[in-house]
LOSE-205406 format. One line per 8 residues: their letters; for each residue x, y, z of N, C-alpha, C, CB. Coordinates in steps of 0.1 Angstrom, whole numbers. Glycine has a CB too. Layout:
<pts>
A) X,Y,Z,X,Y,Z,X,Y,Z,X,Y,Z ~ ...
</pts>
This chain:
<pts>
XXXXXXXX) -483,-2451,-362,-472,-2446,-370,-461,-2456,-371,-467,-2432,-364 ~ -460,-2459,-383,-448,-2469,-384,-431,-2460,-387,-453,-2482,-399 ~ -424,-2463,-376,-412,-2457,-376,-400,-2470,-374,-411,-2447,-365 ~ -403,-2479,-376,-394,-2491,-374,-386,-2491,-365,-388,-2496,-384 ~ -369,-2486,-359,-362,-2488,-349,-356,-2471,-351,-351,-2501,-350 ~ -361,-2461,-363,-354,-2447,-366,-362,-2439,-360,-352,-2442,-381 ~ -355,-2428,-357,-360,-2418,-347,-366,-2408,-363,-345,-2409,-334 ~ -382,-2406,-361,-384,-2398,-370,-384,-2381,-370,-394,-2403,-372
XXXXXXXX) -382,-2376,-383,-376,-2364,-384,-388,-2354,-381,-369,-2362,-399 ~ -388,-2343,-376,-401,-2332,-376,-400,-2327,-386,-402,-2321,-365 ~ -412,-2321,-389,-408,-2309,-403,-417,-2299,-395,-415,-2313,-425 ~ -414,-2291,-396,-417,-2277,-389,-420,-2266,-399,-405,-2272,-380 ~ -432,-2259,-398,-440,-2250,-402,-442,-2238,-398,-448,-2253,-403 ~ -438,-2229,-404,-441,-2213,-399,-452,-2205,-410,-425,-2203,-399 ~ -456,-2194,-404,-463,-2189,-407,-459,-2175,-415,-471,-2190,-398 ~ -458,-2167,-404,-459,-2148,-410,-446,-2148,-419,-455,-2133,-393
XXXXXXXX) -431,-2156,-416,-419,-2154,-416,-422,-2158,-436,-409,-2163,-403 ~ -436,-2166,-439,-434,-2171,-456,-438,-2157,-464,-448,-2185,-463 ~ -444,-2147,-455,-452,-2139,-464,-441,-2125,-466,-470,-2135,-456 ~ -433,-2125,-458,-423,-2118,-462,-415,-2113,-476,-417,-2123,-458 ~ -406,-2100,-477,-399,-2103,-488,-388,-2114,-487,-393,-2092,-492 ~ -385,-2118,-499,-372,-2128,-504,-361,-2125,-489,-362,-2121,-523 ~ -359,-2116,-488,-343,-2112,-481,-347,-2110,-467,-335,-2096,-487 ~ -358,-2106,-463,-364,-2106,-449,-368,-2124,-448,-379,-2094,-448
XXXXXXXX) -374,-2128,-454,-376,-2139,-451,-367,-2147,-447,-382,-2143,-457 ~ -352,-2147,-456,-344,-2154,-456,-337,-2150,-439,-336,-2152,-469 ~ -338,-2138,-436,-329,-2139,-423,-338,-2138,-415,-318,-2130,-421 ~ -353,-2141,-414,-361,-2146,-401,-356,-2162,-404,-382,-2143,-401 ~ -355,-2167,-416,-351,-2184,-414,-346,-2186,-409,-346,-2191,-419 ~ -337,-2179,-412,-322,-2179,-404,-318,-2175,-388,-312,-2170,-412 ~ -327,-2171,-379,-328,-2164,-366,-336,-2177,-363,-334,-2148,-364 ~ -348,-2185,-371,-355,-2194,-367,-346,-2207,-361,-364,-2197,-378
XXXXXXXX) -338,-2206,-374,-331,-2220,-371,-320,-2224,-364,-328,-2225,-379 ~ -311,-2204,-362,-302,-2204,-351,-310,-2203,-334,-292,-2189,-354 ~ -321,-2203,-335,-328,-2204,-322,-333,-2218,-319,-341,-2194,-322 ~ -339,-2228,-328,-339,-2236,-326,-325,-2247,-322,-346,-2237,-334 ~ -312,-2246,-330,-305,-2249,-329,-295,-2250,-313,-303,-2245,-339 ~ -300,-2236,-306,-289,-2229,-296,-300,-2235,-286,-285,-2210,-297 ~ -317,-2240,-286,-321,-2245,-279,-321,-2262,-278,-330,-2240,-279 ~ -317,-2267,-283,-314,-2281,-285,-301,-2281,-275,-311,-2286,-303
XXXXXXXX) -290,-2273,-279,-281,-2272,-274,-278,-2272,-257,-278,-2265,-280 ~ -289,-2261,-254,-289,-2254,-240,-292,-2267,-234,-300,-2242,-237 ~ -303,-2277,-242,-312,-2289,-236,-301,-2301,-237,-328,-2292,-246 ~ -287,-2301,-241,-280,-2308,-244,-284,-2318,-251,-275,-2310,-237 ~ -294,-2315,-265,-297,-2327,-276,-293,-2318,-286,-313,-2334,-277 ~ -282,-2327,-290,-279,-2321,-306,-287,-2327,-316,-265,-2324,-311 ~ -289,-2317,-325,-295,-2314,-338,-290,-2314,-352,-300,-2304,-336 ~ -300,-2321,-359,-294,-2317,-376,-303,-2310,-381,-292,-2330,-388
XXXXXXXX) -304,-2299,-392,-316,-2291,-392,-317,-2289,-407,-315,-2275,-382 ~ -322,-2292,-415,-318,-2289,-429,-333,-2279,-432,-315,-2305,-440 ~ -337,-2276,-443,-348,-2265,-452,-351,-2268,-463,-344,-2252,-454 ~ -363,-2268,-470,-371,-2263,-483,-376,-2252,-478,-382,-2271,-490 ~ -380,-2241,-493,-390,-2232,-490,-401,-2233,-483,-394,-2228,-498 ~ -404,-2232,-469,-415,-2229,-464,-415,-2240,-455,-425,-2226,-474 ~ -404,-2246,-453,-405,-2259,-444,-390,-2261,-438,-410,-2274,-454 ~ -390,-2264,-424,-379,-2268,-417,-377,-2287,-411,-380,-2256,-404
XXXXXXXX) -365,-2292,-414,-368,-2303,-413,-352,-2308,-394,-366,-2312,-434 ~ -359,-2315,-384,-352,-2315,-373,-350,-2327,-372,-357,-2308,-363 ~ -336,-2328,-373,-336,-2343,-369,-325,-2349,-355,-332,-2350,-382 ~ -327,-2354,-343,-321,-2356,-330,-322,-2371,-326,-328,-2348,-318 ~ -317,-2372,-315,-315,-2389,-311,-325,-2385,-303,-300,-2399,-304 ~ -332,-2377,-298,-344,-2374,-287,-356,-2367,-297,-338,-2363,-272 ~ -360,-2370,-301,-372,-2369,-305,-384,-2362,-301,-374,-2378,-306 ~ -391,-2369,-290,-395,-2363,-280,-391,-2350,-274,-396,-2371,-273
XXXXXXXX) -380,-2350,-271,-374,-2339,-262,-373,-2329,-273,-359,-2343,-253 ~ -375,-2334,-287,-373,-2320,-299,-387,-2315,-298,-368,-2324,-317 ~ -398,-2326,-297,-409,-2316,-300,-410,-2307,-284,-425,-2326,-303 ~ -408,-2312,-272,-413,-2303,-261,-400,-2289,-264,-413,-2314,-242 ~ -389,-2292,-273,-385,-2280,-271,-392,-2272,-287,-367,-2280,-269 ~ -395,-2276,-296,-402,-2269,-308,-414,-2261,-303,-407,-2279,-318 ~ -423,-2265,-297,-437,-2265,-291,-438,-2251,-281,-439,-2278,-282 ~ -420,-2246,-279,-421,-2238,-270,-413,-2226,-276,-418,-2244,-257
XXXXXXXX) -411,-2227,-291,-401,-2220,-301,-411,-2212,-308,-391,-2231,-312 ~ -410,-2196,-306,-417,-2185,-309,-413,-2188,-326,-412,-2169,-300 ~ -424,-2184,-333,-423,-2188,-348,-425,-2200,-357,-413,-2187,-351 ~ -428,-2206,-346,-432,-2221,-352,-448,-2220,-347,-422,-2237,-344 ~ -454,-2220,-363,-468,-2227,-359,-473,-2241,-358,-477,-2222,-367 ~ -472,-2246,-365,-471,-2264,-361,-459,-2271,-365,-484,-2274,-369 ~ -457,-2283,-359,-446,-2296,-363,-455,-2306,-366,-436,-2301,-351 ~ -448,-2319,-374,-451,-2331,-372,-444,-2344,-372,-458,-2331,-378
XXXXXXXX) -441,-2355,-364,-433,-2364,-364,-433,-2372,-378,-435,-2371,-353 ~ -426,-2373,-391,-432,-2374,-404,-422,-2388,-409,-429,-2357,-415 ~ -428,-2396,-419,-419,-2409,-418,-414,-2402,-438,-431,-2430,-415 ~ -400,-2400,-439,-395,-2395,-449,-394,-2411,-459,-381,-2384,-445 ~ -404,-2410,-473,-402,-2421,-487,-402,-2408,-500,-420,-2435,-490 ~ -400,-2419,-505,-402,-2415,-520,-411,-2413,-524,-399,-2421,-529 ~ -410,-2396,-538,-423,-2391,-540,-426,-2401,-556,-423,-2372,-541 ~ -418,-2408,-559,-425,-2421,-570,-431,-2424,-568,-421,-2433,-573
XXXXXXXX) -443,-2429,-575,-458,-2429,-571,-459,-2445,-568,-471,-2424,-583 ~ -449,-2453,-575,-454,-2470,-571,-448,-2469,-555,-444,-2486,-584 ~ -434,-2461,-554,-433,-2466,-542,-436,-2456,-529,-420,-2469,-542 ~ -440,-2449,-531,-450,-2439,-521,-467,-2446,-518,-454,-2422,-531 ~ -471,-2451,-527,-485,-2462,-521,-480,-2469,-515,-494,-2470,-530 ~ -468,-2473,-518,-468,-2487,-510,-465,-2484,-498,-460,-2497,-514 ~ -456,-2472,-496,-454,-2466,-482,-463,-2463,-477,-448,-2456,-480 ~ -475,-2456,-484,-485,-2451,-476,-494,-2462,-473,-491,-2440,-481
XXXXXXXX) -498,-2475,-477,-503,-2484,-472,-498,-2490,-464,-506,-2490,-479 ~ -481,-2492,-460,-476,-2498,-450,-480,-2485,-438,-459,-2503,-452 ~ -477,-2476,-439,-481,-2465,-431,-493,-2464,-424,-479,-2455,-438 ~ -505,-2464,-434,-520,-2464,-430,-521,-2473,-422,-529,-2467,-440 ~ -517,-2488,-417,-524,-2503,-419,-527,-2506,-402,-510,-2517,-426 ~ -516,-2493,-392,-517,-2490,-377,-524,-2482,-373,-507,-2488,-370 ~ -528,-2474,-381,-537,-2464,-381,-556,-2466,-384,-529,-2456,-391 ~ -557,-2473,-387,-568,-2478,-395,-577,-2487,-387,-564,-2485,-408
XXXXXXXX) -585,-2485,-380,-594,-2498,-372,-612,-2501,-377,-594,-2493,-352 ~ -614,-2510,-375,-630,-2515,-382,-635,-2504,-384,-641,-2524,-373 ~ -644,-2501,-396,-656,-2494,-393,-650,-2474,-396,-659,-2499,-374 ~ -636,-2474,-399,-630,-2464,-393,-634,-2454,-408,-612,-2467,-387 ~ -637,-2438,-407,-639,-2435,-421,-623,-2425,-419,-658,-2425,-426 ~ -618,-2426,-429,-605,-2419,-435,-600,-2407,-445,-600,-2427,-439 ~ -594,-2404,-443,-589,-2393,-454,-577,-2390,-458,-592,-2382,-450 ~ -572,-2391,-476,-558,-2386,-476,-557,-2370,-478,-551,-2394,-489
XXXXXXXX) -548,-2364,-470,-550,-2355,-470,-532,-2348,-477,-556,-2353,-454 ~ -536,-2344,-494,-523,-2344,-498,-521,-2328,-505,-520,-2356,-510 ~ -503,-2329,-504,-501,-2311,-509,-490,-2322,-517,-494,-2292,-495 ~ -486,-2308,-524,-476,-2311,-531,-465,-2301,-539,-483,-2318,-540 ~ -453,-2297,-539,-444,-2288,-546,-431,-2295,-554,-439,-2278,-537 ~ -432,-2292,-563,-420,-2296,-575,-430,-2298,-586,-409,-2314,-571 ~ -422,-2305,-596,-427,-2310,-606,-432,-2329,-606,-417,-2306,-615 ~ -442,-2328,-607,-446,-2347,-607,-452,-2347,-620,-461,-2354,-592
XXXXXXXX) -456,-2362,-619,-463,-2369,-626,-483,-2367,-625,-457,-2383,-622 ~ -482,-2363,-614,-493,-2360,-610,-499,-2346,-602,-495,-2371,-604 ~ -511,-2344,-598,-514,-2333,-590,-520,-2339,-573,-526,-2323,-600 ~ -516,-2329,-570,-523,-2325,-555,-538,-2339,-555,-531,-2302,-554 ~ -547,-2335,-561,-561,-2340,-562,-560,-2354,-565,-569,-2332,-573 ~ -551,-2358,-579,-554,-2370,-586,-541,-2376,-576,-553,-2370,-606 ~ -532,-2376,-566,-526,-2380,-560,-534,-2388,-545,-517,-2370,-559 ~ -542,-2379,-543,-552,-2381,-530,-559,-2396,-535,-564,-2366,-527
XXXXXXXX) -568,-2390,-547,-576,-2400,-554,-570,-2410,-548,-575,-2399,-570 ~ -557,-2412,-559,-554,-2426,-562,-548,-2432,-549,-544,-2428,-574 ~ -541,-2431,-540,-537,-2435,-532,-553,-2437,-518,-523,-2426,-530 ~ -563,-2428,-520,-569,-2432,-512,-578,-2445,-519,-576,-2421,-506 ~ -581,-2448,-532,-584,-2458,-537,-576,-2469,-533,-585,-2456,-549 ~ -564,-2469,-534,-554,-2482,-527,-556,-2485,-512,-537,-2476,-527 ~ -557,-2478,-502,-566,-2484,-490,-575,-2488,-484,-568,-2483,-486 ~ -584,-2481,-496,-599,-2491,-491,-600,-2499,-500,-614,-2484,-491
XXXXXXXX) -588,-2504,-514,-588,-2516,-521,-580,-2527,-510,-579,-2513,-538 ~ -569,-2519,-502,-562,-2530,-491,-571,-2530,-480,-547,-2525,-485 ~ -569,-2526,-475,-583,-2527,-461,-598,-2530,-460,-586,-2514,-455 ~ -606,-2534,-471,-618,-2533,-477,-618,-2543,-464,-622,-2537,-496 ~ -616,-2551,-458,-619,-2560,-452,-626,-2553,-439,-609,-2569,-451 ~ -614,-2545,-436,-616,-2537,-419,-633,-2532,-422,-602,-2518,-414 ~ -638,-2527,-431,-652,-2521,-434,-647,-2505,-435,-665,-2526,-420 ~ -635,-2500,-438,-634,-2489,-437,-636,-2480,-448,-624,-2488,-432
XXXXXXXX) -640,-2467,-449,-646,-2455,-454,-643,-2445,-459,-652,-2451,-449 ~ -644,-2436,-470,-637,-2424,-469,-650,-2415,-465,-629,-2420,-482 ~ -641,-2407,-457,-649,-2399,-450,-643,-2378,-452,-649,-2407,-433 ~ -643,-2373,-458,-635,-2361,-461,-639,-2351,-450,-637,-2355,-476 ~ -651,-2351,-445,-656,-2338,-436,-654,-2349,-419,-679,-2332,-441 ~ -645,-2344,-411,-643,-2349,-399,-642,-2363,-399,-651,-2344,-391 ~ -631,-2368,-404,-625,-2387,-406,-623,-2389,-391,-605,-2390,-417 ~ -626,-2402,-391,-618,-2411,-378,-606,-2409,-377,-618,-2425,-378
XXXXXXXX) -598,-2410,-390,-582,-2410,-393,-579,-2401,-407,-576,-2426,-396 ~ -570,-2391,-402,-563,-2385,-412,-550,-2387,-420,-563,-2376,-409 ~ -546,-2391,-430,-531,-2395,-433,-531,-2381,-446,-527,-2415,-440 ~ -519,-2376,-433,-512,-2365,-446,-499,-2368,-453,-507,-2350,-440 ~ -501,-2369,-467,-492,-2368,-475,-487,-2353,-482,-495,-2377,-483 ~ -470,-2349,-476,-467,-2338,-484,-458,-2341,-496,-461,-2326,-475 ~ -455,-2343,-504,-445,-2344,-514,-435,-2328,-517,-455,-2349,-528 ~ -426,-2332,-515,-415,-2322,-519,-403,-2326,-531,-407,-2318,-504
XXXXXXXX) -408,-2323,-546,-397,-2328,-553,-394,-2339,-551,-387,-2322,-551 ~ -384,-2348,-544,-381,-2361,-548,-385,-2371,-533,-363,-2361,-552 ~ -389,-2362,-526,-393,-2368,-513,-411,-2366,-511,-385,-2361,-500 ~ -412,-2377,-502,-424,-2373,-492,-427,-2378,-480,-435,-2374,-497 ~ -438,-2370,-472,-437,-2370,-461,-449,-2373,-457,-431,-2359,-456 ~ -446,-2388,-452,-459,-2393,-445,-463,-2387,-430,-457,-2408,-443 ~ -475,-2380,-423,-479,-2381,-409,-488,-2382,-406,-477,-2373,-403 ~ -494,-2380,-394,-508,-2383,-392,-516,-2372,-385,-509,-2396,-385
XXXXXXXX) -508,-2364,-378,-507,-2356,-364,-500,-2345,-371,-499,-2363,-350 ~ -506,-2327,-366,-499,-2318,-365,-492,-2314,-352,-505,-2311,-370 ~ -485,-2310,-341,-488,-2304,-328,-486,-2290,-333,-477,-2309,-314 ~ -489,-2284,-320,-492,-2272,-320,-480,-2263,-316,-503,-2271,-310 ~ -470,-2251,-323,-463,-2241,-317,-470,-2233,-310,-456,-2235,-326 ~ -463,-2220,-305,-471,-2211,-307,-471,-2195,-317,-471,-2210,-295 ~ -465,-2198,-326,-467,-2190,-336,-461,-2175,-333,-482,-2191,-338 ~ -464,-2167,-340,-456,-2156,-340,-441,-2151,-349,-452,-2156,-326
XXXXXXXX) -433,-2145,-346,-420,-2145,-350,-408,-2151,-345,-418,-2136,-351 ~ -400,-2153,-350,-386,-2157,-339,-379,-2145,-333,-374,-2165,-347 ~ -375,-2149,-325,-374,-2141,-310,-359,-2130,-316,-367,-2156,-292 ~ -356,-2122,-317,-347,-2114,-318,-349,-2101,-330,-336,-2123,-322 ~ -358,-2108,-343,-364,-2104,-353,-371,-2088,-356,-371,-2112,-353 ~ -376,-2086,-342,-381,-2075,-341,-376,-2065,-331,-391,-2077,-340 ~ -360,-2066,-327,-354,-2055,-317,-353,-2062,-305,-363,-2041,-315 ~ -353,-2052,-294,-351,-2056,-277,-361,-2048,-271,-335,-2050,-269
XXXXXXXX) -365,-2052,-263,-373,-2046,-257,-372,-2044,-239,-385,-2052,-261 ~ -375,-2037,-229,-376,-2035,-218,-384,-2039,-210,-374,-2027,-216 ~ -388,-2051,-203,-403,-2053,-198,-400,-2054,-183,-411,-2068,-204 ~ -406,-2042,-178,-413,-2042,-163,-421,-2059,-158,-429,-2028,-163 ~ -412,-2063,-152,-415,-2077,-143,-422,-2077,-134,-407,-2083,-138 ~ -433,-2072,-127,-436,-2068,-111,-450,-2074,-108,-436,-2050,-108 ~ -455,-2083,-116,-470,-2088,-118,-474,-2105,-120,-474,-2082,-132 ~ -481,-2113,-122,-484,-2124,-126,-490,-2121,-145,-496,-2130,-114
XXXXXXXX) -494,-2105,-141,-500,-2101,-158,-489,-2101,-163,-506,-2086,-161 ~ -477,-2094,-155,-466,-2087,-163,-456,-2098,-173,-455,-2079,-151 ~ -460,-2111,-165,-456,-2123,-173,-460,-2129,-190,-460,-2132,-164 ~ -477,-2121,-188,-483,-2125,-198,-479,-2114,-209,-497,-2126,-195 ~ -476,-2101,-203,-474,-2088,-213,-459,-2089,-220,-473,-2073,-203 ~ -452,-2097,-214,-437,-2100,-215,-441,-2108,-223,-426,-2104,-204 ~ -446,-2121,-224,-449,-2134,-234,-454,-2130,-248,-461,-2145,-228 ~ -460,-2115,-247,-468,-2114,-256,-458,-2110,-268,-479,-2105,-253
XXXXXXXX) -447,-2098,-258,-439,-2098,-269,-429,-2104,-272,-436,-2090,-271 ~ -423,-2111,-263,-417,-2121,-270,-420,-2127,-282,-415,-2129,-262 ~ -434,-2135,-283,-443,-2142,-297,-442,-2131,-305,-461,-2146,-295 ~ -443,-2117,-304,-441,-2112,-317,-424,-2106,-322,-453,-2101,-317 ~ -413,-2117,-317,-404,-2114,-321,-389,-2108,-318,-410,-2111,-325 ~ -398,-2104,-305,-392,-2090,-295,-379,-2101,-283,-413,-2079,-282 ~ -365,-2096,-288,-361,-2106,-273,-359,-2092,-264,-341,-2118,-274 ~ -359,-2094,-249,-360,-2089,-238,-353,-2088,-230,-366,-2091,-233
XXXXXXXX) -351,-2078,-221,-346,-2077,-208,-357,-2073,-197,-334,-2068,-209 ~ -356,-2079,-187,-369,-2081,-180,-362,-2073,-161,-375,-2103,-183 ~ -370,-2064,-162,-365,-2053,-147,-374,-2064,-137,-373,-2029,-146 ~ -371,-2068,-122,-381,-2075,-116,-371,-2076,-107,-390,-2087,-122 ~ -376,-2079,-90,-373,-2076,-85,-372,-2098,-74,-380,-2062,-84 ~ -385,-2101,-80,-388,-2116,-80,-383,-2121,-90,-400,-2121,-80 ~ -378,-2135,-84,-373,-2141,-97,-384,-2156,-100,-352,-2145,-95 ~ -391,-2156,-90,-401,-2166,-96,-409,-2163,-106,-408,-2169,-88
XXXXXXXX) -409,-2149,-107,-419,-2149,-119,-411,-2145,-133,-433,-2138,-116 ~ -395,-2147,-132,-391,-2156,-145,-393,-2163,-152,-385,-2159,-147 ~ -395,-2172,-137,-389,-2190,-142,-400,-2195,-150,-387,-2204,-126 ~ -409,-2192,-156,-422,-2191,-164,-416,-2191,-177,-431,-2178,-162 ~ -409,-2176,-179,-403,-2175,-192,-398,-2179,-197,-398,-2171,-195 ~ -383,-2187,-188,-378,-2188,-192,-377,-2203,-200,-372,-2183,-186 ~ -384,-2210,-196,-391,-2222,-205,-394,-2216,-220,-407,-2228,-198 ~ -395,-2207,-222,-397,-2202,-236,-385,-2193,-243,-409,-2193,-236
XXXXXXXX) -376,-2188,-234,-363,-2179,-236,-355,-2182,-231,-363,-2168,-233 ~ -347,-2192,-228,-337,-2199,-220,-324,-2190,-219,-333,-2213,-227 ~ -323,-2180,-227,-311,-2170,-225,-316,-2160,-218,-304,-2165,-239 ~ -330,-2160,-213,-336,-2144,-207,-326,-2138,-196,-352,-2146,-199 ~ -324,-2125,-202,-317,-2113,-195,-326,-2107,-180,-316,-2100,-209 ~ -320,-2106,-172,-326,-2100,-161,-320,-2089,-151,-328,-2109,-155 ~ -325,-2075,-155,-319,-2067,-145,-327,-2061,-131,-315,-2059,-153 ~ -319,-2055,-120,-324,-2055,-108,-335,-2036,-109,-308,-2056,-96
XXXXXXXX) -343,-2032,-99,-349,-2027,-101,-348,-2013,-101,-355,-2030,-96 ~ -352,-2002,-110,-344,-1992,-119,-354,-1983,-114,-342,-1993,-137 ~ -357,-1974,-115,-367,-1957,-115,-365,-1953,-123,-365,-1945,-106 ~ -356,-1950,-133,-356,-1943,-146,-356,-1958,-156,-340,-1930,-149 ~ -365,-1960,-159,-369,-1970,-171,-367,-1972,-184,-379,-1971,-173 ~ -368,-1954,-185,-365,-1950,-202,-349,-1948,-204,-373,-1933,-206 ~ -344,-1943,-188,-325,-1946,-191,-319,-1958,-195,-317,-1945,-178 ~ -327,-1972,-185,-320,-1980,-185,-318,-1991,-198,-323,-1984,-174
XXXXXXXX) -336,-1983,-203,-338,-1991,-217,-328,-1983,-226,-355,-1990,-224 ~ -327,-1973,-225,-317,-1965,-234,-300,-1973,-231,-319,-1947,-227 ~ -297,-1976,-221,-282,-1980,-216,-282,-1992,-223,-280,-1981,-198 ~ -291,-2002,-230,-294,-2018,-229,-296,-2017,-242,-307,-2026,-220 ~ -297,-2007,-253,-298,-2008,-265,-317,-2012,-268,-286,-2020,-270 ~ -320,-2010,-261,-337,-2014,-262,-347,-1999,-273,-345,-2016,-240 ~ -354,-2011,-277,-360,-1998,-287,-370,-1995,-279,-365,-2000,-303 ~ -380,-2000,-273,-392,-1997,-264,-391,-2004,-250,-405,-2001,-271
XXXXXXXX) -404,-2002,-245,-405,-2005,-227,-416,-2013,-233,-409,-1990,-211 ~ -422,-2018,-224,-436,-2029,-225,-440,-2032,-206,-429,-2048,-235 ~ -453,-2026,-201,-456,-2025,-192,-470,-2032,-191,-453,-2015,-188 ~ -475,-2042,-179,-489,-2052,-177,-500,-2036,-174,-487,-2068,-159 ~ -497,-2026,-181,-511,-2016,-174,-520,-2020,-183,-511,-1998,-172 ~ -533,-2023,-177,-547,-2018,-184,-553,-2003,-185,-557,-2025,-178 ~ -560,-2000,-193,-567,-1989,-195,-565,-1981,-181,-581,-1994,-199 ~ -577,-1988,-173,-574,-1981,-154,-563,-1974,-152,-571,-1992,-142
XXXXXXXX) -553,-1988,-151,-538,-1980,-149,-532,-1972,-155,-529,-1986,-149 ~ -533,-1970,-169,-526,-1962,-177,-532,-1948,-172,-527,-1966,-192 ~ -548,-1948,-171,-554,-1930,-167,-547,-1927,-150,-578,-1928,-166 ~ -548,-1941,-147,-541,-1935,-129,-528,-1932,-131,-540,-1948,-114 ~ -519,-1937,-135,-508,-1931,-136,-505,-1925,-143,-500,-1937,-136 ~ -507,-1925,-161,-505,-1914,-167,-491,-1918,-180,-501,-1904,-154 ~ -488,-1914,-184,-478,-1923,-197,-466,-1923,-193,-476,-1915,-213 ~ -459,-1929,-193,-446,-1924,-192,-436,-1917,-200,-440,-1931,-190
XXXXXXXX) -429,-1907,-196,-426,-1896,-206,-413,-1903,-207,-427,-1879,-202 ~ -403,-1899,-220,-395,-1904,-231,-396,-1902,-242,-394,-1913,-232 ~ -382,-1912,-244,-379,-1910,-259,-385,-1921,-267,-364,-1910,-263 ~ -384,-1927,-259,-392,-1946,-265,-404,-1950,-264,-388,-1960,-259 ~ -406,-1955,-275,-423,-1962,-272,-430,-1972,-261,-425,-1970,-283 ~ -438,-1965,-256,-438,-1978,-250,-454,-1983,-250,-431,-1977,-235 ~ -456,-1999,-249,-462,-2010,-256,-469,-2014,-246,-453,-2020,-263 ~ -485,-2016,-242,-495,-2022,-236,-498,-2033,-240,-504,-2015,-235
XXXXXXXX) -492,-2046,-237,-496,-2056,-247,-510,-2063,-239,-482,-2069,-250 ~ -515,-2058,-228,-527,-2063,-219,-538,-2055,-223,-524,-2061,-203 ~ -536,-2042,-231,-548,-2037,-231,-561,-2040,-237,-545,-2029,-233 ~ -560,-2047,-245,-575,-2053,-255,-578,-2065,-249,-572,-2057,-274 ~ -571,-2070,-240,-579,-2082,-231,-583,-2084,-218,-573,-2093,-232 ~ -592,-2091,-217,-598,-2089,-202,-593,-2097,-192,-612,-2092,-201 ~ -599,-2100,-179,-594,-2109,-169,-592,-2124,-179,-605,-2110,-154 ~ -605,-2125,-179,-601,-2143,-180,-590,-2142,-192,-617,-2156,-186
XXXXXXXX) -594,-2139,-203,-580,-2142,-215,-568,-2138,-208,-580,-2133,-229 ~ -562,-2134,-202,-553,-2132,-189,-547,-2144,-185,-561,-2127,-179 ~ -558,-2148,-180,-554,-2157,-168,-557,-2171,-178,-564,-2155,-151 ~ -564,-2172,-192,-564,-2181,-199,-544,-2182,-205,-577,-2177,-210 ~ -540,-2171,-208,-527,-2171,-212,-516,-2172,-201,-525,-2160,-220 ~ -520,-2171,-193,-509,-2172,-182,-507,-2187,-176,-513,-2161,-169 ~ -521,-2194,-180,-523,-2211,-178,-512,-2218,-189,-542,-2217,-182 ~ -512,-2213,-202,-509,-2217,-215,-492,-2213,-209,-517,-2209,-230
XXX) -488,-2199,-206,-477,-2201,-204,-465,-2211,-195,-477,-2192,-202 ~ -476,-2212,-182,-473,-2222,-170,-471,-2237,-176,-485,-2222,-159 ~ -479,-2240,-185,-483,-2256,-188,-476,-2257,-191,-492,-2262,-197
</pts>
């Protein structure tokens, strides 16, 4: 990736929060990017954060330290470290050939992999064309290939209106909603599951206050919720969620547990987020949480 001496910008991608209405969408954006923002902060790296439809763009003097905190930001499904040119077609090849030229080794089969929104000169398809014709007209030497079904190397070009965005790499979020979006919730802390049952709803949106009596099995979380709320251990569950402004409880029972003990009676709902999965997916998500 050629970035010369500039720290390159992420553009960040969500998923559920596009399919929304207009006015819901607009203020999950807006919870996205005050969450991302208030985590930069906590991490003491400040941020510049700007938007198009359907795309967030982050820019910091730590770079690195933006993706390990993006990576762990409920609502983000992928990022990528992106080199920002012009969507002019003479000077976008030429970017993307200086771009390609570290990327590219003997023998290697490739792919341009392009989207596009605004108005151009060209489309999505005849953009790919032509610029992947320009690299194997520059590189013809290396012996390199286009290859569309599983390339050695992939170069994505997105074009947005007057820009575009060279990368090569997506990383991975973990998807869901942003954290506040969908109410408060009350989660029983008293497990290694109960960590995974709490994570779950957090990803869909839900911020928390978490009853537990250990505080090691926060410190998990809180890599993902840096403001997490924590209170000491209650017997009336449905009061205290009631006292906390919480709309539901969320408890690690499986099936078993729920017939041995029995529901808990109330006014609020409360949410099994363990119940459709087994040991290992368990302990597969409780690895993912730790990592």
């Amino acid at each position: 990736m050629v970035m010369g001496e500039t720290m390159p910008t992420l553009l960040v991608r969500y998923g559920e929060i596009g399919l929304k209405s207009a006015s819901v969408r607009r203020r999950f954006e807006q919870q996205l990017v005050a969450d991302i923002r208030t985590r930069h902060a906590l991490a003491k790296t400040p941020c510049v954060i700007s938007q198009t439809r359907g795309r967030l763009f982050v820019d910091s003097d730590d770079w690195r330290r933006s993706c390990e905190i993006l990576s762990r930001t409920f609502g983000i499904v992928s990022f990528s470290p992106v080199t920002k040119v012009s969507s002019e077609l003479s000077e976008l090849t030429k970017d993307v050939l200086d771009f390609s030229e570290p990327l590219l080794f003997n023998n290697a089969s490739f792919a341009i992999r392009s989207r596009r929104s605004g108005n151009h000169p060209y489309t999505s398809q005849t953009l790919a064309e032509h610029l992947g014709k320009a690299v194997l007209d520059r590189f013809k030497e290396k012996g390199i290939r286009v290859g569309l079904d599983n390339p050695d190397v992939e170069i994505f070009v997105e074009v947005r209106d007057r820009n575009a965005y060279l990368f090569s790499s997506a990383l991975p979020g973990p998807g869901g909603m942003p954290l506040g979006t969908q109410g408060r919730m009350l989660s029983m802390l008293d497990s290694e599951d109960a960590i995974a049952s709490t994570w779950l709803m957090m990803k869909r949106g839900c911020s928390v206050l978490v009853v537990t009596e250990e505080e090691s099995l926060v410190e998990p979380l809180r890599n993902w919720y840096p403001n997490l709320k924590t209170a000491g251990p209650e017997n009336d569950l449905m009061a205290l969620a009631s006292k906390n402004g919480c709309i539901g409880i969320t408890l690690s029972w499986g099936l078993k547990e729920i017939e041995k003990r029995g529901a808990i009676k109330g006014d609020l709902p409360v949410f099994y987020p363990l119940v459709g999965m087994n040991e290992e997916e368990t302990k597969g998500l409780l690895a993912r949480i730790r990592g």
